[in-house]
C-alpha positions as CSV (number, residue, x, y, z in Angstrom):
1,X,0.0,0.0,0.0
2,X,1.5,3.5,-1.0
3,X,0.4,6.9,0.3
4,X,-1.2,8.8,-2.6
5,X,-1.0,13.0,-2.1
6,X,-1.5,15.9,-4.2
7,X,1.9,17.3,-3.8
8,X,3.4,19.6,-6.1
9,X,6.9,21.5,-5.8
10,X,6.2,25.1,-4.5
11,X,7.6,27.7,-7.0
12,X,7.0,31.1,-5.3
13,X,9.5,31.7,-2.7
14,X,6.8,33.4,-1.1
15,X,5.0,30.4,0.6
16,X,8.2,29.4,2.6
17,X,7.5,29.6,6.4
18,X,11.3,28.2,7.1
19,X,9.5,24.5,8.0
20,X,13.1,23.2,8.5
21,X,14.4,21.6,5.2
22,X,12.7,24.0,3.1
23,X,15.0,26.0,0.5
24,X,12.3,28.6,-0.1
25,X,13.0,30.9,2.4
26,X,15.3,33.5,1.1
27,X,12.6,35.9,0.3
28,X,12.8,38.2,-2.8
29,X,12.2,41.9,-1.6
30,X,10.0,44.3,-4.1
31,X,11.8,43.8,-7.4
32,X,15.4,42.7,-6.2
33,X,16.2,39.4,-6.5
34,X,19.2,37.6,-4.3
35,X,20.8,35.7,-7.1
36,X,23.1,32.9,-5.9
37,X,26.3,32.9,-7.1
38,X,27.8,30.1,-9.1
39,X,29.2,27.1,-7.3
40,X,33.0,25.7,-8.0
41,X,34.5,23.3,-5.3
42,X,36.2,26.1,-3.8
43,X,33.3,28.6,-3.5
44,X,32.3,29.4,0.2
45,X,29.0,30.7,-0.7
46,X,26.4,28.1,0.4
47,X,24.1,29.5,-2.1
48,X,26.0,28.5,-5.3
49,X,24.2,26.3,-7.7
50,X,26.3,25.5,-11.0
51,X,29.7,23.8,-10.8
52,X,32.8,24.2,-13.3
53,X,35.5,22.0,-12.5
54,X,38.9,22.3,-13.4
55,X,40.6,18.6,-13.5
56,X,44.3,19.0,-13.1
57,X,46.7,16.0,-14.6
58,X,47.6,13.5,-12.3
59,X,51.4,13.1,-11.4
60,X,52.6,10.0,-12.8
61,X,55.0,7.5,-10.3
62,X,58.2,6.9,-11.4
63,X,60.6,4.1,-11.3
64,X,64.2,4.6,-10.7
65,X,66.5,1.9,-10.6
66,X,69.9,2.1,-9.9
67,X,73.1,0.1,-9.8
68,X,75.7,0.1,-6.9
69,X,78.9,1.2,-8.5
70,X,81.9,-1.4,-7.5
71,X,84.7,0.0,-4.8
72,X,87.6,0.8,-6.4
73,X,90.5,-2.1,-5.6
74,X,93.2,-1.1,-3.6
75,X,96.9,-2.7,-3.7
76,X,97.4,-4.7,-0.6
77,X,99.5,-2.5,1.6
78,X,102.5,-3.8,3.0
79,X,104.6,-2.9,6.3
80,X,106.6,-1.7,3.9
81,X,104.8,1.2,3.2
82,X,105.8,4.8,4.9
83,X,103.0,6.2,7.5
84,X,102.3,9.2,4.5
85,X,101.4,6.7,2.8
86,X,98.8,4.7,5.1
87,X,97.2,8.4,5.8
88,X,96.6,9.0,2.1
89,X,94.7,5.5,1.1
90,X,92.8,6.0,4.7
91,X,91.5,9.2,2.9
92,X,91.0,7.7,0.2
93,X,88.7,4.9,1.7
94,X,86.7,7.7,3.2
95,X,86.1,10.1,0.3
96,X,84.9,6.8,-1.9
97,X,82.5,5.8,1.0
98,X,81.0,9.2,1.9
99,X,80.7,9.2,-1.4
100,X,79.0,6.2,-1.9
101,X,76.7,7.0,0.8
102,X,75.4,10.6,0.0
103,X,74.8,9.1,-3.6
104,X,72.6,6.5,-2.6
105,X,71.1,8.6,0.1
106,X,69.8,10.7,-2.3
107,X,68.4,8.1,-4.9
108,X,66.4,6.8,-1.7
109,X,65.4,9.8,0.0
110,X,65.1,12.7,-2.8
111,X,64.3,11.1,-6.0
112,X,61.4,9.2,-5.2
113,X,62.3,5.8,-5.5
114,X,61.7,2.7,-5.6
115,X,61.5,2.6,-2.1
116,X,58.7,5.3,-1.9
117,X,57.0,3.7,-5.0
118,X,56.7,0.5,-2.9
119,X,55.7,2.2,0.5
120,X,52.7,3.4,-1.9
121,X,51.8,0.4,-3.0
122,X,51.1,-0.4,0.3
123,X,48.9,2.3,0.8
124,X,46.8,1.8,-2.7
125,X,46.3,-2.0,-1.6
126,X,45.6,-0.9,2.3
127,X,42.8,1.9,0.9
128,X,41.4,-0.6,-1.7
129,X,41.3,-3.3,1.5
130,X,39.2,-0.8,3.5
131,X,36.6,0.3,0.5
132,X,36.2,-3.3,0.3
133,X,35.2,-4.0,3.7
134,X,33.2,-1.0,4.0
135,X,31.1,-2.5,0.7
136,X,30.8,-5.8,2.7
137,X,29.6,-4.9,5.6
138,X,27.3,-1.9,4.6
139,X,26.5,-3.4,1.4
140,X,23.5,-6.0,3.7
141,X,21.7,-2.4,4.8
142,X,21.0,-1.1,1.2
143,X,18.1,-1.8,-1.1
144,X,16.9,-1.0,-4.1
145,X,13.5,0.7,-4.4
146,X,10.7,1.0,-7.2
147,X,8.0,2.8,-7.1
148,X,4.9,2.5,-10.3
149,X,2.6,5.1,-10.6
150,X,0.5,5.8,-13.2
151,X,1.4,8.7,-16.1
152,X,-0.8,10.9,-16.0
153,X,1.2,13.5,-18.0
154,X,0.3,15.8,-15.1
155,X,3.3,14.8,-12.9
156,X,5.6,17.1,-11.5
157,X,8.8,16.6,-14.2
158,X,10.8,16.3,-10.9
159,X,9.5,13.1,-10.3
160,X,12.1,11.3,-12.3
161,X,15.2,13.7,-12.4
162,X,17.4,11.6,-10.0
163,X,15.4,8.7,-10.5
164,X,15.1,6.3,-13.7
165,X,11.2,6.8,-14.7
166,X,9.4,7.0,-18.2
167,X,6.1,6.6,-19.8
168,X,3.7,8.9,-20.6
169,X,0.0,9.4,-20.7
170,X,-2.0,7.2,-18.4
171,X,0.6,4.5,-18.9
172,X,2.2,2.9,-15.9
173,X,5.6,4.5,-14.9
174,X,8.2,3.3,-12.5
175,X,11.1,4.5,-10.8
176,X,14.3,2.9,-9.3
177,X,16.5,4.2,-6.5
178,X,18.1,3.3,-3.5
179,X,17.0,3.1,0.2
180,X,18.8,2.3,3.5
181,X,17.4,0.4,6.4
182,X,17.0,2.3,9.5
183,X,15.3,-0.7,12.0
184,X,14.9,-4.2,11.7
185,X,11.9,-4.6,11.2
186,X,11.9,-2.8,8.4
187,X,11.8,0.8,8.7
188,X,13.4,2.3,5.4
189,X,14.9,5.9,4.6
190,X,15.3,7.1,0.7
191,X,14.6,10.2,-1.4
192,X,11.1,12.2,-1.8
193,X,12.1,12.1,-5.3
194,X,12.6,8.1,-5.5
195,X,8.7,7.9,-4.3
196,X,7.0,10.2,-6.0
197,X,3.2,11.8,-5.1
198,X,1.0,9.9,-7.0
199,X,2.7,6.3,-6.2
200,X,0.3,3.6,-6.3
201,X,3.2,0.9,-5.1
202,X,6.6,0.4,-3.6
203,X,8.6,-2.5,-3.7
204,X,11.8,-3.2,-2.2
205,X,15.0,-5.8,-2.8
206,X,17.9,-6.5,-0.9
207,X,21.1,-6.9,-1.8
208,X,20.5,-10.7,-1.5
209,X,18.0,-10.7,-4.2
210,X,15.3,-10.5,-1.6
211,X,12.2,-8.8,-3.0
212,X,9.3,-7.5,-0.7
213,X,6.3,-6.3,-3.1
214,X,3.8,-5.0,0.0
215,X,5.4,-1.6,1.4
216,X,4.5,1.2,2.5
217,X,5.0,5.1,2.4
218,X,5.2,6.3,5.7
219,X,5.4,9.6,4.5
220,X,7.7,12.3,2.5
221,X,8.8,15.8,3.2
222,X,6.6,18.5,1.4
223,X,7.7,19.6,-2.6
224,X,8.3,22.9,-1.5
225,X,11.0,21.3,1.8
226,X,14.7,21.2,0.9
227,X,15.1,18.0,2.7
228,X,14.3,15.2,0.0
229,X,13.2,12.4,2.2
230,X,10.8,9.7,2.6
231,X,10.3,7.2,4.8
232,X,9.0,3.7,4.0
233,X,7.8,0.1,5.9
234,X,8.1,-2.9,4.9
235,X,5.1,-4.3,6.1
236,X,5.9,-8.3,6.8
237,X,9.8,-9.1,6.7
238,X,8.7,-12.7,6.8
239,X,11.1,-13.7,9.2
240,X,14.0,-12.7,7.4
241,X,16.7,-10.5,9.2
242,X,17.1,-6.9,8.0
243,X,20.7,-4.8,9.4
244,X,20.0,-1.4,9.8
245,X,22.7,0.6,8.9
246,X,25.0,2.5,11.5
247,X,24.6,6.4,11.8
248,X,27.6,9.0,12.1
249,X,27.8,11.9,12.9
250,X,28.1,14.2,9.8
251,X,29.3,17.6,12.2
252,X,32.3,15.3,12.3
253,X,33.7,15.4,8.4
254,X,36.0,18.3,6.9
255,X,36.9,19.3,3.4
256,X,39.1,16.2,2.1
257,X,37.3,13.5,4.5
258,X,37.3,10.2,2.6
259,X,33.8,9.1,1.8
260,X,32.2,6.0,-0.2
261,X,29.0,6.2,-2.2
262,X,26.8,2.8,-1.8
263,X,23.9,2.6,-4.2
264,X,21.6,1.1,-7.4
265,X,23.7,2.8,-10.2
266,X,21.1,3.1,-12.9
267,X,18.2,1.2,-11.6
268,X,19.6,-2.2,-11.4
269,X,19.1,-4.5,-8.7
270,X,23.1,-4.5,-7.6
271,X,24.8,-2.5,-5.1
272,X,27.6,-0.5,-6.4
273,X,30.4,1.5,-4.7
274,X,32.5,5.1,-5.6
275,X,34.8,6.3,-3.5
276,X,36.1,10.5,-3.0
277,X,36.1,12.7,-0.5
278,X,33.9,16.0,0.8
279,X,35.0,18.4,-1.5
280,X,33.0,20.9,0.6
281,X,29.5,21.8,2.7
282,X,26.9,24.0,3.1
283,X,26.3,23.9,-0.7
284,X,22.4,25.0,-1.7
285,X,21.7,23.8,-5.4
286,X,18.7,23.7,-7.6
287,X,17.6,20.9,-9.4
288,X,15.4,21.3,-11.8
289,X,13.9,19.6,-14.9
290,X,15.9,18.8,-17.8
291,X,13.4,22.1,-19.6
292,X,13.7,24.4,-16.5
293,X,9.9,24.0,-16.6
294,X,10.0,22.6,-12.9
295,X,12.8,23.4,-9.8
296,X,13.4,22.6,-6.1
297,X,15.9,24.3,-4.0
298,X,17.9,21.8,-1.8
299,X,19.6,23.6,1.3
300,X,23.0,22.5,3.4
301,X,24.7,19.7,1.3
302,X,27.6,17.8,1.5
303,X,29.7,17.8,-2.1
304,X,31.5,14.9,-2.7
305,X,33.5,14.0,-5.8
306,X,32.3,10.6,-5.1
307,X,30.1,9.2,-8.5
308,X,26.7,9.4,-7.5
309,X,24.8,7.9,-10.3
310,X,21.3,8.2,-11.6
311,X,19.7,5.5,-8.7
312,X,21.9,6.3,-6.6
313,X,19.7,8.9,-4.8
314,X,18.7,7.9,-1.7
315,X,21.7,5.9,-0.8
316,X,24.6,6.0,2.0
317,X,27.2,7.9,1.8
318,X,29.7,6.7,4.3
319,X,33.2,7.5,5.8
320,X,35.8,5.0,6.3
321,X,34.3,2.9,9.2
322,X,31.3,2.6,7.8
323,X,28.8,4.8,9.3
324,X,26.5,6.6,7.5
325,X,27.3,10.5,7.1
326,X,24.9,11.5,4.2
327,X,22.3,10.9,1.8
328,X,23.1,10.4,-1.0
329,X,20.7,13.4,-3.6
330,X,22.0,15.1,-6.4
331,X,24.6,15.3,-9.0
332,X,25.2,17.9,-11.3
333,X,24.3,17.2,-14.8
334,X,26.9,19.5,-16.7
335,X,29.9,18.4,-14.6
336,X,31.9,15.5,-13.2
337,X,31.8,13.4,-10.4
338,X,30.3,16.5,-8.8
339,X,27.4,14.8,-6.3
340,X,25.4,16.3,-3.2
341,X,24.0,14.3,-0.3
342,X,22.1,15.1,2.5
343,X,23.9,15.5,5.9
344,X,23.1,12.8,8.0
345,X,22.7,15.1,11.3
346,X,20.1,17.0,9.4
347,X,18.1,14.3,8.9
348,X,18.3,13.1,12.4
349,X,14.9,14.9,14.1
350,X,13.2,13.6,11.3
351,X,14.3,9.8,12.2
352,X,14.1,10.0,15.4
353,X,10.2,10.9,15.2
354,X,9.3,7.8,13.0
355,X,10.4,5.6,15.1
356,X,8.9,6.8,17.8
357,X,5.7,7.4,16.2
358,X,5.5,5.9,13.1
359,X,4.5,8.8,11.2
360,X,6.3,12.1,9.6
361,X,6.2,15.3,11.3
362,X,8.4,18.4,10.5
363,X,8.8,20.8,13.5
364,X,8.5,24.7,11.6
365,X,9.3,28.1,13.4
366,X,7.5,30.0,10.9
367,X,9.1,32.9,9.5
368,X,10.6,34.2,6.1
369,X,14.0,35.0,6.5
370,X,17.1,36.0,4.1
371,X,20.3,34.4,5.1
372,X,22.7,37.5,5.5
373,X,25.9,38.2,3.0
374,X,27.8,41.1,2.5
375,X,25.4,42.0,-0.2
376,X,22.2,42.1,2.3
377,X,24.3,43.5,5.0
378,X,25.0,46.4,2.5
379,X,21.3,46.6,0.7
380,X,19.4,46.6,4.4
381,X,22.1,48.4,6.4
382,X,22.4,45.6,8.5
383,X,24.1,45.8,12.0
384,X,25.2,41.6,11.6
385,X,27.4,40.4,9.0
386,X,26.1,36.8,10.2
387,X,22.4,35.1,10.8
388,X,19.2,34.7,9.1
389,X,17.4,38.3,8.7
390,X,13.5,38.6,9.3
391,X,12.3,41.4,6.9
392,X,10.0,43.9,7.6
393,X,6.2,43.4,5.6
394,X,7.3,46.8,2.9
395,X,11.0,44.8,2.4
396,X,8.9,41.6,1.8
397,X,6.5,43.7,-1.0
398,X,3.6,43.5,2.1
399,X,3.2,39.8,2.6
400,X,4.1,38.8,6.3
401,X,6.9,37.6,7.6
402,X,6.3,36.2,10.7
403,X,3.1,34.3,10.1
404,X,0.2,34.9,12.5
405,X,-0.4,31.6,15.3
406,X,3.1,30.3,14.2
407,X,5.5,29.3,16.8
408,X,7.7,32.6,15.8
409,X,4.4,35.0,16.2
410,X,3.6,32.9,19.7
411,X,7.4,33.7,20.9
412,X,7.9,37.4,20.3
413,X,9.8,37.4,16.8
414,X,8.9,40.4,14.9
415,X,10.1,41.7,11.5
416,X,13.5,43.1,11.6
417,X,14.8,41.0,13.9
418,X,18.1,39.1,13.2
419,X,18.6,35.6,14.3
420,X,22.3,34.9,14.6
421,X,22.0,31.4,17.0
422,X,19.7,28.1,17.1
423,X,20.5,27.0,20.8
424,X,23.6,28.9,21.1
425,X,25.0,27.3,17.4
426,X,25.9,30.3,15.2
427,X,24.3,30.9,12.0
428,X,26.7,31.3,9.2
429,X,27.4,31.1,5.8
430,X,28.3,27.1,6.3
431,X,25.3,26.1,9.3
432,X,21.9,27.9,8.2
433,X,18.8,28.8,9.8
434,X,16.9,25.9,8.1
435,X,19.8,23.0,8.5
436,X,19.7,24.3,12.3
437,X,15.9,23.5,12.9
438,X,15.8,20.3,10.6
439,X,18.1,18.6,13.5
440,X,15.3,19.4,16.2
441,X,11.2,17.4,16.5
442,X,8.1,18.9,17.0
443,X,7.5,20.0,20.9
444,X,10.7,21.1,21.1
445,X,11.6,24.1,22.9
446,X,14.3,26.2,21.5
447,X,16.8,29.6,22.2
448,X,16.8,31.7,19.3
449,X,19.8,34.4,20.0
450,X,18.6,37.3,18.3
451,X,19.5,41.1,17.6
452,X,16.5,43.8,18.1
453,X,17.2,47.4,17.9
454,X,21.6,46.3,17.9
455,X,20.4,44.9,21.6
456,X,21.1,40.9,21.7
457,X,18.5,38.9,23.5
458,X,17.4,35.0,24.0
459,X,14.1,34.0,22.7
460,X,12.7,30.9,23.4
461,X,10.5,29.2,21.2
462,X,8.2,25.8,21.3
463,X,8.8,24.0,17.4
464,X,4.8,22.7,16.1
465,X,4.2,20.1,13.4
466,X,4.3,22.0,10.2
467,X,1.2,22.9,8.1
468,X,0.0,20.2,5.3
469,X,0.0,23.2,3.0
């Protein structure tokens, strides 16, 4: 059985009431528009979007061999011989061996030999050793996932972009990707993406070939949420035992952190496995259909340079003991091993609430805010070069942004104000407002640090399930 919805991706920016995970909230002021800049592995800007790689040539190892030279002979030396003459072959002997020695010091040491070439060996074989491991023993906690649905023509076009789908009219449509399992009883994360609105069935198979046809959608983040996730059950495991995979702690990876990608590379029913490291964080992105008709923004993503593959989404992406770090969501279509995945700690509220309840709730604060840059800082004279900035109803083109009854409007927050901490975390161009809130669950009370009037004050707040629309 499969949840059926009438979801659809939110494209005003407008309707964003910063329900954690949503990547609508940077609102667009009167006629001005905050235009992201474009993203290159380097950029800092968490709001780039486009990626243009620059490969640079691999060094080549090199070989050297090298031949010891043969000591020179000397004549036997005799009692006959003076004491000059001892001294000079005695200095002799010791110019040919220090010789000798610095010669082959710096074959060894310098110029990259053999030596070295071998000590790398080592380490190729070691890393390869690991990768393997980590494919064995993570490999048991990933499944593939289909989901049918019928072709309406009326689908949103992001329904297949990650995913492998097709068909058209009222014709039956289906769409591979990758899950992980959470419990043991069958509890399953993936991609909003991999599960469409408008899926009539879900069926999921193991990496042992298993196949379980009756699952269901527990639920999925909303279109217009920058978290892509759904959860699914498998309803009867019959008897067989599922291994859930293990969760890390994604706060804990840096820029270069070695990662491996685990998923259903273009919708077969195999496990496959890429291996990189975070080439940086914080990244927003927007995918969107392959005619721009259709876009979601995604907020607070890992880049790797690990190969994510189309049905790969929804997939681990793990660091070298094997726990789970990310999500595995995006890749960018005109680049290169250029992938995005979902922090893991952002996620974590979000998993923590299914299992307790068995059903998907986003907490939401319930304000539009603008992440502050230099640019903002200069265009609304802003006293805070860091934090998410509320904007007053005439900046916003009159629409509200605090919305009336929300958990912002019950705590105080008022237009103008600048949150710059989530519970004493700051908010910077790396940790936003949104990635902040996903890691909390609804009922939980909150301190917002905020800046009124250039006075800082605490704020604290009660997070309530987010609106169905």
């Amino acid at each position: 059985m499969a949840e059926n919805s009438d979801e659809k991706p939110v494209t005003s920016s407008k309707s964003n009431w910063a329900v954690p995970g949503d990547g609508r909230e940077e609102v667009q002021p009167k006629s001005d528009r905050l235009k992201p800049a474009p993203l290159t592995p380097e950029a800092d800007s968490p709001r780039a979007s486009a990626v243009q790689p620059t490969e640079k040539p691999k060094p080549q190892p090199k070989t050297i061999t090298f031949q010891v030279p043969q000591m020179p002979k000397v004549p036997p030396v005799h009692r006959t011989l003076g004491k000059n003459a001892k001294l000079v072959l005695a200095g002799l002997a010791v110019l040919v061996l220090g010789f000798f020695g610095g010669w082959l010091g710096s074959v060894v040491n310098g110029g990259g030999g053999t030596i070295d070439i071998n000590r790398n060996k080592v380490e190729l074989k070691g890393e390869a050793a690991v990768i393997s491991d980590i494919a064995k023993n993570v490999g048991p906690s990933v499944v593939s996932v289909t989901a049918t649905q019928q072709a309406s023509g009326s689908s949103s076009p992001l329904d297949s972009i990650f995913g492998l789908g097709g068909g058209s009219g009222n014709q039956t449509q289906q769409d591979a990707g990758t899950g992980m399992i959470l419990t043991t009883d069958g509890l399953i994360m993936t991609n909003r993406h991999v599960v469409p609105s408008g899926t009539t069935s879900v069926s999921v198979t193991l990496s042992d070939g298993t196949v379980y046809d009756d699952v269901k959608v527990v639920g999925r983040t909303a279109g217009s949420s920058s978290l892509d996730v759904a959860f699914l059950q498998i309803q009867d495991t019959k008897g067989h035992k599922l291994v859930p995979v293990t969760l890390g702690d994604s706060a804990k990876m840096a820029v270069g952190s070695q990662v491996v990608a685990i998923g259903n590379a273009l919708g077969q029913f195999q496990n496959t496995v890429t291996s990189g490291i975070i080439s940086g964080y914080g990244r927003s992105v927007q995918a969107s259909a392959s005619d721009g008709s259709s876009s979601e923004n995604l907020d607070d993503l890992f880049q790797t340079d690990a190969a994510i593959n189309e049905g790969n989404s929804g997939g681990p992406l793990v660091n070298l003991d094997g726990d789970v770090i990310g999500m595995n969501t995006a890749v960018a279509s005109n680049s290169q091993n250029i992938g995005f995945a979902i922090p893991i700690n952002d996620l974590s509220g979000l998993i923590t609430s299914v299992e307790k309840t068995g059903k998907l709730q986003q907490p939401y604060l319930g304000v539009l805010y603008i992440p502050i840059t230099s640019d903002v800082v200069s265009q609304y004279s802003l006293s805070e070069d860091q934090g998410a900035y509320i904007p007053t109803v005439d900046q916003n083109g009159g629409q509200d942004t605090v919305l009336q009854g929300s958990p912002a409007d019950k705590a105080g927050l008022q237009p103008g104000d600048i949150i710059t901490k989530v519970n004493g975390t700051a908010i910077n161009q790396s940790t936003s407002l949104t990635s902040l809130l996903d890691k909390q669950q609804v009922g939980d009370k909150i301190t917002l640090t905020i800046v009124r009037g250039g006075k800082t004050q605490n704020v604290d707040v009660t997070l309530e399930a987010a609106p169905s629309s």
